[in-house]
TORPA-4810 file (N, C-alpha, C, O; in nm, 3 decimals):
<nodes>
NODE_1_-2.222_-1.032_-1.199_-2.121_-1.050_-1.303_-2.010_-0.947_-1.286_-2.049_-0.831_-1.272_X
NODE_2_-1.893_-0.967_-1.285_-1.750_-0.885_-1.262_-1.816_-0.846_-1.403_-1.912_-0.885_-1.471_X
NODE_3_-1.658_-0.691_-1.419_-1.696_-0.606_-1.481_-1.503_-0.597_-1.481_-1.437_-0.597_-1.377_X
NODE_4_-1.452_-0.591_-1.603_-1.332_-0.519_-1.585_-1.266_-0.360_-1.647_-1.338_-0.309_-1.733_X
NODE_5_-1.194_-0.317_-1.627_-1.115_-0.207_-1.715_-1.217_-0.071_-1.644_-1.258_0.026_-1.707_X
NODE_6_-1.235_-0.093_-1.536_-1.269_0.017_-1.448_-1.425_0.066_-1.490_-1.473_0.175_-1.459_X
NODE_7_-1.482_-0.026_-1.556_-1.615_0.034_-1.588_-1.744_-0.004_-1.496_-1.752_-0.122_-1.462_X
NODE_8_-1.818_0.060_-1.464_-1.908_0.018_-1.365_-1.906_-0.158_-1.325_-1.864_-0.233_-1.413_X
NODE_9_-1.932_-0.193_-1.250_-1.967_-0.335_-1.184_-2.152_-0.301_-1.164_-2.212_-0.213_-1.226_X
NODE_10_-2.207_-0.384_-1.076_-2.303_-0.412_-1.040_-2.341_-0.293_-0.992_-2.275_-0.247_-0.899_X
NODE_11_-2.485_-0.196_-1.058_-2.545_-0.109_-0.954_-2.449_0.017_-0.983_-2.422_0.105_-0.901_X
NODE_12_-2.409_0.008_-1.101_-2.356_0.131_-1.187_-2.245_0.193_-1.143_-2.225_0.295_-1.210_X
NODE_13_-2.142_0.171_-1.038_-2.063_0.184_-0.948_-1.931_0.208_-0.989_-1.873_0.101_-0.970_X
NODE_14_-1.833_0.309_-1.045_-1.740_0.316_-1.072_-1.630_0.272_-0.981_-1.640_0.298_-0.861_X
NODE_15_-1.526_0.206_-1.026_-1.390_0.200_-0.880_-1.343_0.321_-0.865_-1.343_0.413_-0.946_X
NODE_16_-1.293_0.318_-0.730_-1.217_0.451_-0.748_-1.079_0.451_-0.676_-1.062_0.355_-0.601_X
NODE_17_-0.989_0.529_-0.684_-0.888_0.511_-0.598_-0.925_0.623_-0.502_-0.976_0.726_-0.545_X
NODE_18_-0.898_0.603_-0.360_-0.983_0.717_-0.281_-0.873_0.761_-0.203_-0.911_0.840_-0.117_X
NODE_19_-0.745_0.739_-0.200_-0.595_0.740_-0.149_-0.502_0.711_-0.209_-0.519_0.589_-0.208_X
NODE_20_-0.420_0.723_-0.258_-0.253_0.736_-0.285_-0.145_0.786_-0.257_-0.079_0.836_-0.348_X
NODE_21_-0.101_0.787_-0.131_-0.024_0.921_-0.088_0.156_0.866_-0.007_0.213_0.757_0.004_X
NODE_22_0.179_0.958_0.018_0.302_0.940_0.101_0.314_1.024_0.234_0.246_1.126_0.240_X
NODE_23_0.388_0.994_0.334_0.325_1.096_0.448_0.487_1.039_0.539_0.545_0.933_0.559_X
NODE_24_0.506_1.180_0.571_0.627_1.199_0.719_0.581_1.158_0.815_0.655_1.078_0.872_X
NODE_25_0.435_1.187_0.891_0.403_1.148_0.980_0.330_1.002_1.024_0.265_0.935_0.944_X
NODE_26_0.348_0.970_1.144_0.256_0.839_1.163_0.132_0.794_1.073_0.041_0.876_1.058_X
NODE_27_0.120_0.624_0.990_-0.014_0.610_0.886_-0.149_0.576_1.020_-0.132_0.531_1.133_X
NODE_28_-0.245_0.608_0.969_-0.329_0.595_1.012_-0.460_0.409_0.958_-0.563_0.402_0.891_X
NODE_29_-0.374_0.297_1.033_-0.474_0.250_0.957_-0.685_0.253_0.944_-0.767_0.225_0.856_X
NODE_30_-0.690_0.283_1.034_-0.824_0.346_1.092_-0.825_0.427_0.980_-0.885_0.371_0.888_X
NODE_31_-0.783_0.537_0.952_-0.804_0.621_0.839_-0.815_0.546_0.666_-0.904_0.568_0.584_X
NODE_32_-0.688_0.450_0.648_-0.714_0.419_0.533_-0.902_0.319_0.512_-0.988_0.333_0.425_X
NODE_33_-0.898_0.219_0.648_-0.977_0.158_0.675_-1.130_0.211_0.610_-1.202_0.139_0.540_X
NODE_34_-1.156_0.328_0.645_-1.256_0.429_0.693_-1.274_0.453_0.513_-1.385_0.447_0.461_X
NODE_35_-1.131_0.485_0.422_-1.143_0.558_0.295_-1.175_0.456_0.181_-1.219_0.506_0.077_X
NODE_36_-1.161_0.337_0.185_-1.231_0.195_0.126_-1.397_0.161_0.175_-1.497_0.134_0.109_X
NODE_37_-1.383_0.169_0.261_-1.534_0.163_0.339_-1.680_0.200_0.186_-1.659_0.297_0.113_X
NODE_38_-1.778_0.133_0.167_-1.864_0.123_0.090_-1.974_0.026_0.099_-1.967_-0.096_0.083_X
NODE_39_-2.082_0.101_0.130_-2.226_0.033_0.161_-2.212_-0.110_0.061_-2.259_-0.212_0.109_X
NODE_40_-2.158_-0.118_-0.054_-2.176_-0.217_-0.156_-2.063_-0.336_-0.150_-2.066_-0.447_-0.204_X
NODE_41_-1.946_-0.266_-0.053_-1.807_-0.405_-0.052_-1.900_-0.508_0.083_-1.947_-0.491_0.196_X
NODE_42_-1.888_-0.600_-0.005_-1.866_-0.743_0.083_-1.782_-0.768_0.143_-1.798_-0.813_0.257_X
NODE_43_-1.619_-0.740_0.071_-1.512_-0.733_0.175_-1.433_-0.626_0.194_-1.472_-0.526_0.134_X
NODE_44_-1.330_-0.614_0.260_-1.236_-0.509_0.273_-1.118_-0.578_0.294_-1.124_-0.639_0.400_X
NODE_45_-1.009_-0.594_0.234_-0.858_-0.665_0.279_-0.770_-0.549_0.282_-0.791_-0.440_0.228_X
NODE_46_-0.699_-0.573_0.331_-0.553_-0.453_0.455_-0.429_-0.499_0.438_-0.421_-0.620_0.458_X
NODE_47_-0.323_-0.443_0.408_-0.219_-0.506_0.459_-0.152_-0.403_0.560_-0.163_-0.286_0.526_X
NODE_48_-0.102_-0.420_0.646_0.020_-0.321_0.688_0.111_-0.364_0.703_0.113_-0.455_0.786_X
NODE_49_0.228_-0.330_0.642_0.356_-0.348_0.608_0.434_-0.251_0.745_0.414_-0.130_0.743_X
NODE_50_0.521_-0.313_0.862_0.572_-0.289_0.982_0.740_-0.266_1.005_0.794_-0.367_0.961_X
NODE_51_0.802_-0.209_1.037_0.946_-0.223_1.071_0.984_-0.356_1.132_0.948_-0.375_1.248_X
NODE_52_1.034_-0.424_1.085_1.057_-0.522_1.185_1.217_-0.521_1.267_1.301_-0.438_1.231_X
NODE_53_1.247_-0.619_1.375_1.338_-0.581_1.465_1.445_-0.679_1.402_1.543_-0.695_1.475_X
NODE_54_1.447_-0.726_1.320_1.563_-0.821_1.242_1.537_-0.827_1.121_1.419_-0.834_1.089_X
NODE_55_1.665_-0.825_0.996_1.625_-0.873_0.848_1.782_-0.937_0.832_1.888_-0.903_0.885_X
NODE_56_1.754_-1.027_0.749_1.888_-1.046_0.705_1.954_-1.148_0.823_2.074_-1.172_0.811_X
NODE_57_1.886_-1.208_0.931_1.950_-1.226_1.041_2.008_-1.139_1.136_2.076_-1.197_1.220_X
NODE_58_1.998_-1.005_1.147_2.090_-0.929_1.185_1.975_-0.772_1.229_1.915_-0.698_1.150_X
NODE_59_1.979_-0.766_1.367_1.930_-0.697_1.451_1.925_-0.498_1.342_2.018_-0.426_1.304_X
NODE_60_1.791_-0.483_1.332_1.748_-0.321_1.265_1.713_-0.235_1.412_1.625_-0.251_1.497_X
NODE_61_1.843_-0.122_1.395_1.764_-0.026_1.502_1.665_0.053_1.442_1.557_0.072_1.499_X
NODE_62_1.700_0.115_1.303_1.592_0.164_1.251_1.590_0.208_1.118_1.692_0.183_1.055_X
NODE_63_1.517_0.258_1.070_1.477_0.337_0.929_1.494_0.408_0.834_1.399_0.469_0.883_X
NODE_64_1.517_0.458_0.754_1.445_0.593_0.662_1.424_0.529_0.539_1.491_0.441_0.484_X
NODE_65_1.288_0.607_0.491_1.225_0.546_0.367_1.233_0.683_0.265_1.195_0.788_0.316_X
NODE_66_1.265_0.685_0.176_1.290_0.816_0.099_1.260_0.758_-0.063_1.279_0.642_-0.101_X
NODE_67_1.206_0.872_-0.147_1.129_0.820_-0.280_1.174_0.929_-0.369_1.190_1.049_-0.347_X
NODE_68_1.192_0.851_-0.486_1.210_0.936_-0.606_1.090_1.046_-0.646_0.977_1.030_-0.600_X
NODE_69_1.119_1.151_-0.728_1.019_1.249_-0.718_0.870_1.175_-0.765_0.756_1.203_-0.729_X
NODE_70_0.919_1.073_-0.857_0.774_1.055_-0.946_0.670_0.949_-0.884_0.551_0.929_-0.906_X
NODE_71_0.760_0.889_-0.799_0.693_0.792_-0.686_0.538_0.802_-0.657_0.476_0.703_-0.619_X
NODE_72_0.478_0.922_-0.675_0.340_1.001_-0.644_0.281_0.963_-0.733_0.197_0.874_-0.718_X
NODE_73_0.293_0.988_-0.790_0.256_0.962_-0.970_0.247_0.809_-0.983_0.138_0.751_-0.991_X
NODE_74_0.375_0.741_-0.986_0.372_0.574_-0.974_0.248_0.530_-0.926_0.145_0.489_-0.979_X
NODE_75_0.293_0.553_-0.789_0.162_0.460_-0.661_0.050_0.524_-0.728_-0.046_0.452_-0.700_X
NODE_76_0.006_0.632_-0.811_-0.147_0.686_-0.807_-0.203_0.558_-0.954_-0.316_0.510_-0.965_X
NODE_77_-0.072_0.528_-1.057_-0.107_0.481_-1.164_-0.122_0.353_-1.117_-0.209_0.281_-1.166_X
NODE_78_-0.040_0.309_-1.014_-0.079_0.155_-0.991_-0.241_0.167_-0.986_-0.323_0.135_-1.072_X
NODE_79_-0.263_0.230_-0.847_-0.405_0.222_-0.779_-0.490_0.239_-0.906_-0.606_0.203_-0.922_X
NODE_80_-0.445_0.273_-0.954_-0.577_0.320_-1.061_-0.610_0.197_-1.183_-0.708_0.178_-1.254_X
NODE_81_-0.478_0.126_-1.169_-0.460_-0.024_-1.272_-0.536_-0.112_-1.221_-0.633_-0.164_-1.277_X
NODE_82_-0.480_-0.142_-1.071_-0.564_-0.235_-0.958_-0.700_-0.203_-0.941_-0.748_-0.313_-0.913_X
NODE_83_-0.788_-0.126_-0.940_-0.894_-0.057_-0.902_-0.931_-0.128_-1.038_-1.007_-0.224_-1.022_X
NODE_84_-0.893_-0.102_-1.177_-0.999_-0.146_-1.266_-1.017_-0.323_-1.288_-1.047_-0.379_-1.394_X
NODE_85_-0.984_-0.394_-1.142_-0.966_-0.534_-1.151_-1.169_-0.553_-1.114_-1.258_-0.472_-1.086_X
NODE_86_-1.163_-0.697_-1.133_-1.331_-0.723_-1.112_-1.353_-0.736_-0.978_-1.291_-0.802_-0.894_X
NODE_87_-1.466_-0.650_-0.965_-1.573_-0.614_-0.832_-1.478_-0.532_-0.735_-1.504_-0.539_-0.615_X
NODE_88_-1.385_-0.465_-0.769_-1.303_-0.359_-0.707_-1.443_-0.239_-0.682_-1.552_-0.227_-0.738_X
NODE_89_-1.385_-0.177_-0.589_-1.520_-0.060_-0.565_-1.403_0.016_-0.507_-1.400_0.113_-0.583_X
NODE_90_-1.282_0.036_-0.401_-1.218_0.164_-0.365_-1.105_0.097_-0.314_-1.111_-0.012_-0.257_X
NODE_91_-0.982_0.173_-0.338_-0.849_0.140_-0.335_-0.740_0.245_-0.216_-0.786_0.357_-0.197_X
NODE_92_-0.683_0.232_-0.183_-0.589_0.290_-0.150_-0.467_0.235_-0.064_-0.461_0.137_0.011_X
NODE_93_-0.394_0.306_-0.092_-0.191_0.295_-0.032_-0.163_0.433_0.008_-0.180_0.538_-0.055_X
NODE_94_-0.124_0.415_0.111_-0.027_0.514_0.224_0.135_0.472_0.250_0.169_0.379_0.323_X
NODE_95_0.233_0.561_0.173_0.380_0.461_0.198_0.436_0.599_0.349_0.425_0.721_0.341_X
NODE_96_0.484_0.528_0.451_0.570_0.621_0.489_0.695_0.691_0.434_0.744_0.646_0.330_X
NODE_97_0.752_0.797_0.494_0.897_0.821_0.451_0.973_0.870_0.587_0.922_0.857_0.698_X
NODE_98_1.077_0.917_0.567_1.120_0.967_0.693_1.193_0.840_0.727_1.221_0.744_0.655_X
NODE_99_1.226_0.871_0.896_1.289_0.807_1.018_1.113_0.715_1.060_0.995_0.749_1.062_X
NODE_100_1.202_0.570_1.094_1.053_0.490_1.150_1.170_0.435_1.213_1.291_0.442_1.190_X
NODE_101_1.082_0.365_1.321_1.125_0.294_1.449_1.072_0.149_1.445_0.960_0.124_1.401_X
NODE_102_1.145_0.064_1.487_1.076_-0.101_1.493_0.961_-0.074_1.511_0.960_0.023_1.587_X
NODE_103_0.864_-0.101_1.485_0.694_-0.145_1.505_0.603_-0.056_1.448_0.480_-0.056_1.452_X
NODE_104_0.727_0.062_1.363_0.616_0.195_1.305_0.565_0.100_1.182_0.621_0.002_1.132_X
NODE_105_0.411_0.175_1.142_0.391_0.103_0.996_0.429_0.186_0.903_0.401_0.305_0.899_X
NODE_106_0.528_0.095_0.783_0.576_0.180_0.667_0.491_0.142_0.560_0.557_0.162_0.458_X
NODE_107_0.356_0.090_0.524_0.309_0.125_0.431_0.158_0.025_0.471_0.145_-0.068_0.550_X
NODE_108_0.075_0.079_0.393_-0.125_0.060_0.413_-0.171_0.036_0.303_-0.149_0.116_0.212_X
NODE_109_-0.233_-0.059_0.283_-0.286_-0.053_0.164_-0.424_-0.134_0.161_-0.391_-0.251_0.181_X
NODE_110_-0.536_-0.129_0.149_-0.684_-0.129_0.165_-0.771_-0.155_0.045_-0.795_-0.048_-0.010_X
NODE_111_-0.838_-0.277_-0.028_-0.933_-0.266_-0.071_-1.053_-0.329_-0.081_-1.068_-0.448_-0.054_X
NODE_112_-1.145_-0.250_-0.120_-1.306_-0.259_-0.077_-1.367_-0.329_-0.238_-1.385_-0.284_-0.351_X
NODE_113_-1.383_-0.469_-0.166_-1.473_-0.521_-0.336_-1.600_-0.559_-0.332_-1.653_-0.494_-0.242_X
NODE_114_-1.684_-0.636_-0.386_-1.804_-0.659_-0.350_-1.775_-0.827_-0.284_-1.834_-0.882_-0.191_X
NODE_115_-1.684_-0.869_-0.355_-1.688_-0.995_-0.237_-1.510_-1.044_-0.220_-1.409_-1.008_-0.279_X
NODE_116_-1.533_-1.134_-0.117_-1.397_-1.103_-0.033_-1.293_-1.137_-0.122_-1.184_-1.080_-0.111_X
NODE_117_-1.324_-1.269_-0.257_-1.228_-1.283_-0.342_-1.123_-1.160_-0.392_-1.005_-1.142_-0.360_X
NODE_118_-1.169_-1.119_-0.439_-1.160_-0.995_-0.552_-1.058_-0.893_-0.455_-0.955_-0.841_-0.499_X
NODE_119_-1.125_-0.872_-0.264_-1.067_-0.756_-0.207_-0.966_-0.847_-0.168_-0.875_-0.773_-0.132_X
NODE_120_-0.922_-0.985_-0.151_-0.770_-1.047_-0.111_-0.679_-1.016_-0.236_-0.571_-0.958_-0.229_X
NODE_121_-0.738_-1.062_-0.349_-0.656_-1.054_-0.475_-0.603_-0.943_-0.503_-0.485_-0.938_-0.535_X
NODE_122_-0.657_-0.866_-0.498_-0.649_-0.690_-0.553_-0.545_-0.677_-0.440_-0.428_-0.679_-0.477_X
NODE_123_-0.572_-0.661_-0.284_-0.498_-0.630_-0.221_-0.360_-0.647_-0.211_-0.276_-0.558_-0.192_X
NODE_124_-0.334_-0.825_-0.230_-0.192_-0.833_-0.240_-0.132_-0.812_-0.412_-0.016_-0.779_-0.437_X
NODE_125_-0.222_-0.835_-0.503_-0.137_-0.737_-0.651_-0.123_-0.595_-0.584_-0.011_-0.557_-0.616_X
NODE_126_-0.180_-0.503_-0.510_-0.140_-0.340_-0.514_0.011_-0.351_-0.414_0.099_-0.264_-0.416_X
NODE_127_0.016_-0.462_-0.339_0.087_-0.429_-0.220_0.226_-0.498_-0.305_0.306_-0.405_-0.313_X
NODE_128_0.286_-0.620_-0.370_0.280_-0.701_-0.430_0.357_-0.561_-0.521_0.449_-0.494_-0.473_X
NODE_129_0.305_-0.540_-0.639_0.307_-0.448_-0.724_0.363_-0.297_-0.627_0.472_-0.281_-0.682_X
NODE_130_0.358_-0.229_-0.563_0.403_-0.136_-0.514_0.537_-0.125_-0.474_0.618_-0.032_-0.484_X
NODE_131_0.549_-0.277_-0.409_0.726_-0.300_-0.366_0.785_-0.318_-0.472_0.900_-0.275_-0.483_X
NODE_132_0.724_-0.384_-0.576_0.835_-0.433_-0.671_0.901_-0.293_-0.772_1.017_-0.269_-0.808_X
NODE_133_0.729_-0.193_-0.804_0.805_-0.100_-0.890_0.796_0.067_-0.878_0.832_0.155_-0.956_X
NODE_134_0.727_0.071_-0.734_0.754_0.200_-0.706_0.863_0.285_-0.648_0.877_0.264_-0.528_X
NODE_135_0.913_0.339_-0.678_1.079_0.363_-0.646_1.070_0.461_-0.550_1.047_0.582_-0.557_X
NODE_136_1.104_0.348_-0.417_1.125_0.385_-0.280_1.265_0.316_-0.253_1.319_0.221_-0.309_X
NODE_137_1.309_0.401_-0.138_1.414_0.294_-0.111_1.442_0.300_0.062_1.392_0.394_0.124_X
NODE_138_1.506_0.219_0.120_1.508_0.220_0.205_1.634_0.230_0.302_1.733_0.178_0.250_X
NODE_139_1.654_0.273_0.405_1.775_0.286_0.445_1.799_0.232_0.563_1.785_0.303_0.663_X
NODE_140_1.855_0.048_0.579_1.815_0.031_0.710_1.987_0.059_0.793_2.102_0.032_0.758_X
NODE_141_1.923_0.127_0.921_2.033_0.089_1.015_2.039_-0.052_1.117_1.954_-0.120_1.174_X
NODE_142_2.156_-0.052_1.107_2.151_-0.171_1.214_2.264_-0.163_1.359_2.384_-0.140_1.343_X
NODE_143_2.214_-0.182_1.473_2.273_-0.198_1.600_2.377_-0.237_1.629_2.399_-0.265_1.747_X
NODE_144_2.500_-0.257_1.508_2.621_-0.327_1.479_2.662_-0.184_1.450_2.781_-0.162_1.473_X
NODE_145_2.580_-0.066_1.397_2.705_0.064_1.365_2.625_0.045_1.190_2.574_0.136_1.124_X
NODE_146_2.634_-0.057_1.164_2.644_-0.103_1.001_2.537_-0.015_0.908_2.474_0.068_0.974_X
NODE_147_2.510_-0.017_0.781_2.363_0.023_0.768_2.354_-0.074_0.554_2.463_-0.115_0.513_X
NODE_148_2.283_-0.085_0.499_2.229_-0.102_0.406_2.123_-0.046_0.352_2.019_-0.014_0.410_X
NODE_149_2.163_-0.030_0.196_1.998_0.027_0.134_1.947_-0.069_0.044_2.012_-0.160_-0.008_X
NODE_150_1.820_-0.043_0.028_1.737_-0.145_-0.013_1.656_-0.108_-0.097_1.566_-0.032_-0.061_X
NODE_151_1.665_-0.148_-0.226_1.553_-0.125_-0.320_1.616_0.027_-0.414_1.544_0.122_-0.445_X
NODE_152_1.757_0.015_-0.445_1.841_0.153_-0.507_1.845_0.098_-0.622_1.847_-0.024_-0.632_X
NODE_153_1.849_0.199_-0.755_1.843_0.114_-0.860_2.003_0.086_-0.874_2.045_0.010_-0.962_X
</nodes>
């Protein structure tokens, strides 16, 4: 029987968020992989979110992802909203910042439920939910000279 509002599930098991972070350097999905991981999930769902080499129609040389101070805070309250969804067991999101290059990953996000329903659903509400209201923004350049930002209030 699901269990909601973060209170034990099956086998007395609190959710937890076991990651929330932001990071300059390269994400590790192996690492987030590893921090969801739980003898009790049935599934585990992933997203990684990638630079890609075109948006808009129009060729991206590259990057910068830069966040308002409270952004930390944001992503920790999402995870912690998502986590109290049913048969959630461990959560986490990694956003990059900085300079990224076509094919770097700019953001991870991982969760571990007891069955695979629950870890697809959860996964795309955190990922889903993160773009829409965590205040990041983005700065793309493009190979024309040109550049745009994305996601400024």
């Amino acid at each position: 029987m699901s269990q909601r509002g973060g209170a034990p599930a099956e086998g007395g098991l609190a959710p937890e968020v076991v990651l929330a972070d932001f990071r300059e350097t390269p994400l590790s999905v192996d690492e987030v992989l590893e921090a969801v991981r739980h003898p009790q999930a049935g599934g585990i769902a992933t997203f990684v979110g990638v630079v890609r080499e075109r948006d808009h129609g129009r060729a991206v040389e590259a990057l910068d992802y830069t966040f308002h101070p409270s952004a930390p805070q944001v992503l920790r309250e999402l995870a912690e909203r998502v986590a109290a969804g049913p048969d959630v067991i461990r959560v986490a999101a990694v956003h990059r910042v900085g300079h990224l290059e076509i094919g770097d990953a700019a953001v991870v996000v991982a969760v571990s439920a007891r069955h695979r329903d629950a870890a697809f659903d959860v996964c795309r509400e955190l990922i889903d939910t993160l773009k829409a209201s965590v205040p990041i923004w983005k700065h793309q350049i493009f190979d024309d000279g040109s550049d745009e930002w994305v996601g400024t209030p």
